[in-house]
C-alpha positions as CSV (number, residue, x, y, z in Angstrom):
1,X,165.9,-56.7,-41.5
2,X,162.9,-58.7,-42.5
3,X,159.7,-57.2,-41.4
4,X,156.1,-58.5,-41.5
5,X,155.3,-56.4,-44.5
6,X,158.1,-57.8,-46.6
7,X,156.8,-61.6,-45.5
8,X,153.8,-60.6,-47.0
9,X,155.0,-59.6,-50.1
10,X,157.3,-62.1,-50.7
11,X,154.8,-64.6,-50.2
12,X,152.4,-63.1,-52.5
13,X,154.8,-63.4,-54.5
14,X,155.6,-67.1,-54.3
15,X,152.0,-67.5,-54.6
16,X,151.2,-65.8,-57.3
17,X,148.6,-67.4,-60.0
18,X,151.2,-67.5,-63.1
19,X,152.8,-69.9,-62.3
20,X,150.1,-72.5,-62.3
21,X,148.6,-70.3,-65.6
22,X,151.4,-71.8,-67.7
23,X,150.0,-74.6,-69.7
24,X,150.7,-74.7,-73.0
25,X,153.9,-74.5,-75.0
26,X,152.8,-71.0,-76.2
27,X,152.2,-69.4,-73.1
28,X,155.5,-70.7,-72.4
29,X,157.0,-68.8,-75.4
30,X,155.3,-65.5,-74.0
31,X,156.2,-66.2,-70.3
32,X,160.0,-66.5,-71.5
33,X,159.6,-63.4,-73.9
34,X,158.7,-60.9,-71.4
35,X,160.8,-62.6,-68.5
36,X,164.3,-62.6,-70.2
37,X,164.3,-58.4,-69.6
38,X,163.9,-59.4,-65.8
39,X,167.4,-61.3,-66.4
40,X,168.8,-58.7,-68.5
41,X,168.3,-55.8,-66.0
42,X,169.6,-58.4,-63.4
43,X,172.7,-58.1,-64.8
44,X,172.9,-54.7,-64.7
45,X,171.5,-54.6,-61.5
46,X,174.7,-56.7,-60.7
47,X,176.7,-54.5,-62.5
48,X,176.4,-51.6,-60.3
49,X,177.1,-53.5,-57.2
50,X,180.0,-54.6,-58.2
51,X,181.4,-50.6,-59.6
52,X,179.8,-49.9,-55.6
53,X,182.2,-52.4,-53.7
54,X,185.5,-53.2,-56.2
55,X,187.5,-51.0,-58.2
56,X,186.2,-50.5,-61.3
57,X,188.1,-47.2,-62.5
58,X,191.7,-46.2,-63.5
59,X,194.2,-45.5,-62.2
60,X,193.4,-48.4,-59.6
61,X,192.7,-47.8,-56.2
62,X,192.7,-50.7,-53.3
63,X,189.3,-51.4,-51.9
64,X,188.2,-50.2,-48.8
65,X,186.0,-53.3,-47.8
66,X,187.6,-56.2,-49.7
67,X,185.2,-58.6,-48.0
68,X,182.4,-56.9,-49.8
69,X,184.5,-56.9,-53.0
70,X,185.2,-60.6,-52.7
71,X,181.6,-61.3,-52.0
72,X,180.4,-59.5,-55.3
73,X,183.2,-60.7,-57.3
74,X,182.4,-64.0,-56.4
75,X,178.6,-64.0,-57.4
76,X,179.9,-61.5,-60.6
77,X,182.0,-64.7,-61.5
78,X,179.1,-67.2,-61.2
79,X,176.4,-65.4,-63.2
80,X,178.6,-63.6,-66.2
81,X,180.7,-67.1,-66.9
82,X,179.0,-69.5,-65.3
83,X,179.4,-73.6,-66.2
84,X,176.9,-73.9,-69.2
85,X,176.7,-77.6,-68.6
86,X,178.5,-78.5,-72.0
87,X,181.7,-78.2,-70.5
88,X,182.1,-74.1,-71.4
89,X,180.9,-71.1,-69.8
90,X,178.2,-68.9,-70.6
91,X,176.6,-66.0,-68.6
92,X,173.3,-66.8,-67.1
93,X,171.9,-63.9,-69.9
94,X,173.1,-65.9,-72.8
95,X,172.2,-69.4,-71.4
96,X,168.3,-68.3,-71.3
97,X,168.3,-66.5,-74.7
98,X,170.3,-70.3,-75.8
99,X,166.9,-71.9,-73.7
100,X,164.5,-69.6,-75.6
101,X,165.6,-70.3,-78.9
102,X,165.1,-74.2,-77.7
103,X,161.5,-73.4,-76.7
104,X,161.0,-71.2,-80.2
105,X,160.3,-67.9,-77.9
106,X,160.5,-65.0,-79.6
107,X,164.4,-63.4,-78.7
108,X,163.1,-60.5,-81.2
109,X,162.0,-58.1,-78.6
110,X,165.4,-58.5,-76.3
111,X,167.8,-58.5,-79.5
112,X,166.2,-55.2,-80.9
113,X,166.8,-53.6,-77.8
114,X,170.3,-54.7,-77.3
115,X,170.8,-53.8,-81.0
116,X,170.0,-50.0,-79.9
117,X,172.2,-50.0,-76.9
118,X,175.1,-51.3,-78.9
119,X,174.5,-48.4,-81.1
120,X,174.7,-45.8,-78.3
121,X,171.0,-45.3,-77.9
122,X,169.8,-44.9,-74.2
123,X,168.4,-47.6,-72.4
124,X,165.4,-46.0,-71.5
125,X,164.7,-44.9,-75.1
126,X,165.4,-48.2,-76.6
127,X,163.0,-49.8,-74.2
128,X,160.2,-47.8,-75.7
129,X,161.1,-49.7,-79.2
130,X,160.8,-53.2,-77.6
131,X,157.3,-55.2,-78.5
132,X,156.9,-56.2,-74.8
133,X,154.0,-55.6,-72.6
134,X,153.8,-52.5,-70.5
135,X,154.0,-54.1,-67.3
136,X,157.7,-55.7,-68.3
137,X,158.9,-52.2,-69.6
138,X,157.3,-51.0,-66.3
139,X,159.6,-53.5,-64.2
140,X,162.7,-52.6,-66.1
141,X,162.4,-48.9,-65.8
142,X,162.5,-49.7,-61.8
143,X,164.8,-51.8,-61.3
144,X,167.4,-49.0,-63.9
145,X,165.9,-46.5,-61.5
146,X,167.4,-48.3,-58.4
147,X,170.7,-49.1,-60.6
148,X,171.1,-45.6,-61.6
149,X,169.6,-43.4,-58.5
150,X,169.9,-45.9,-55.0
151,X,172.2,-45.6,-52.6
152,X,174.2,-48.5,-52.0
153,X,172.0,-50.2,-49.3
154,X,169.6,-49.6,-51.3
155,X,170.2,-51.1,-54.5
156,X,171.7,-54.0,-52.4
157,X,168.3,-54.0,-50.7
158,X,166.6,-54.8,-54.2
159,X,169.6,-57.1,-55.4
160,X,169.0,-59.3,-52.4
161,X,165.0,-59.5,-51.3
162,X,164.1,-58.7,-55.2
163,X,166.1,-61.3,-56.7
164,X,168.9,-63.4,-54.9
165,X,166.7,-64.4,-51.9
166,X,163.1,-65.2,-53.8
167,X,164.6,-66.1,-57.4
168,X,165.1,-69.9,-55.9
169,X,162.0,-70.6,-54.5
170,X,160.2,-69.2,-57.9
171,X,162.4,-71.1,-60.1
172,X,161.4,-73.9,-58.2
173,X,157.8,-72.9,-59.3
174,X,158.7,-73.1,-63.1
175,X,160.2,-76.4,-63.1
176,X,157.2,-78.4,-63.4
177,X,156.0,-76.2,-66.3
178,X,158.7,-77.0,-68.6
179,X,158.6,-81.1,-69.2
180,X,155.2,-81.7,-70.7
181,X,155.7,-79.1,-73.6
182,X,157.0,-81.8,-75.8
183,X,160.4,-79.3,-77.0
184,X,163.9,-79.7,-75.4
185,X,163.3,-77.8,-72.8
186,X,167.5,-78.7,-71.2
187,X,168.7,-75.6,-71.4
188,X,165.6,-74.0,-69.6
189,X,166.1,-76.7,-66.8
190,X,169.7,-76.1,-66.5
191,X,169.4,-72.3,-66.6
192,X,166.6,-72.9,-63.6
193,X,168.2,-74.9,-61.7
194,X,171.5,-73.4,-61.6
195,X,170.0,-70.5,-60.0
196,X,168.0,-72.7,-57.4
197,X,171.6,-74.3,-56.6
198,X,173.5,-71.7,-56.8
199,X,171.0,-68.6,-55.2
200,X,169.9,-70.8,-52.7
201,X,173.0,-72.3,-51.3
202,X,175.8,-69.4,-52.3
203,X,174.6,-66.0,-54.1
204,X,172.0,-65.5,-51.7
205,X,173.6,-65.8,-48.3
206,X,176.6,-63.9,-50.1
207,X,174.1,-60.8,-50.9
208,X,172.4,-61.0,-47.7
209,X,175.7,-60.6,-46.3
210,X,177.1,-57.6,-48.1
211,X,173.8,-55.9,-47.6
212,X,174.1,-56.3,-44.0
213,X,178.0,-54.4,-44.3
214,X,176.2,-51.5,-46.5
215,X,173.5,-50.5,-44.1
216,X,176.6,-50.7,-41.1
217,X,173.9,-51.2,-38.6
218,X,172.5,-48.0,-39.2
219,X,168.4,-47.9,-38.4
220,X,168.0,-45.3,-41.0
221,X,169.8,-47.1,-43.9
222,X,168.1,-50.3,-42.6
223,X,164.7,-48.5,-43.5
224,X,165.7,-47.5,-46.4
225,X,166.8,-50.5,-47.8
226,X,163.5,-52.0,-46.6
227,X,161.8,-49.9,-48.5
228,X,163.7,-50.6,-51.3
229,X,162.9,-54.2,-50.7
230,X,159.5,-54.0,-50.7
231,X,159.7,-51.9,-53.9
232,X,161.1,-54.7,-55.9
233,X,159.0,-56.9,-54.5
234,X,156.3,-55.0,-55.7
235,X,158.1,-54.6,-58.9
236,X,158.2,-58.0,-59.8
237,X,154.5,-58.8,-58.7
238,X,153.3,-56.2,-61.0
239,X,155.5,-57.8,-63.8
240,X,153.5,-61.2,-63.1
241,X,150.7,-59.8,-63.3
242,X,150.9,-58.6,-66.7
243,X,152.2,-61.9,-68.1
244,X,149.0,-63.7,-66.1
245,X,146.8,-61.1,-67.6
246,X,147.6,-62.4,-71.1
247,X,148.0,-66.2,-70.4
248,X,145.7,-66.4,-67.7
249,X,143.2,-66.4,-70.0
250,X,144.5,-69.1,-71.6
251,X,143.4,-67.9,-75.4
252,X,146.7,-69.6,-77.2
């Protein structure tokens, strides 16, 4: 389903300027700030691939594509309770809030917000309270979009291309960033290269996979979830650039 567009985009992507903008140990901070909403509304992303392809409801019903389910189910398993590396389990959310604190980012922002939705409030209201830049607010109200409004190819489109298939190679990007800040920065590490393993050589062909069972072939679901693609693509490339906006200029 990849098309010459999409290449594009995703290498744009890889190449983008922030990651070699990261320098210091506060632009670090700001970077992981902004970026742990891009692995919250993963998660929910997540979420609402798994209510698409397992029973979710009762009374239970069986599945009718229990390849799908077991597909899902297995990546829900790896990212919500995951080894934390200290012989426990952690979700992948919790493990980069534990890597913030290491790095003293700010978790102020992310646990204001998840104050309000404990609370009842909307997510789209409580974003509006959270000291973040546009652009990240920006990024989360599309991917919530796609999570609340896509068809099923189509938020599978943006689970795949937008984050199972690129998060590896950009995590790969980070990892040089992290040593010469002079903090513990083994939680960050672990956190990245959990994903690099685990996106790269299990989540990712697992997504790819289920995506290709949701679009059934069809040409007109297989645009579609292009489009999609390329949407979160763009997503994320707009959520970069805000964050290199701020540290590019290197004013920290």
């Amino acid at each position: 389903m990849t098309t010459p567009r999409l290449a594009a985009i995703r290498q744009q992507l890889l190449s983008h300027p922030v990651y070699a903008a990261v320098e210091t140990l506060p632009q670090l901070r700001l970077l992981m700030r902004e970026h742990v909403f891009a692995v919250w509304d993963f998660m929910s992303l997540l979420k609402r691939m798994q209510q698409l392809v397992t029973g979710t409801t009762t009374p239970w019903l069986p599945n009718r594509d229990s390849a799908s389910a077991r597909f899902i189910l297995e990546i829900v398993l790896g990212e919500e309770a995951d080894e934390d590396g200290r012989g426990g389990y952690l979700s992948h959310f919790e493990l980069y809030r534990e890597a913030m604190l290491d790095v003293g980012a700010d978790t102020g922002p992310m646990d204001g917000f998840l104050a309000r939705l404990r609370h009842g409030e909307k997510w789209d209201a409580a974003i509006q309270h959270a000291d973040i830049l546009p652009t990240t607010r920006d990024f989360v109200r599309h991917t919530m979009t796609v999570v609340e409004n896509g068809a099923p190819h189509e938020v599978a489109a943006a689970f795949f291309y937008g984050r199972e298939d690129i998060i590896p190679e950009m995590f790969q990007r980070l990892v040089p960033l992290l040593e010469p800040q002079g903090v513990s920065v083994e939680r960050m590490l672990h956190y990245l290269r959990r994903h690099i393993e685990v996106d790269g050589d299990s989540h990712g062909p697992l997504a790819k996979r289920l995506l290709a069972r949701l679009c059934e072939a069809s040409p007109h679901a297989e645009e579609e979830a292009t489009a999609a693609a390329v949407s979160a693509l763009q997503a994320r490339m707009r959520l970069w650039d805000g964050i290199h906006a701020v540290i590019g200029g290197k004013s920290f």
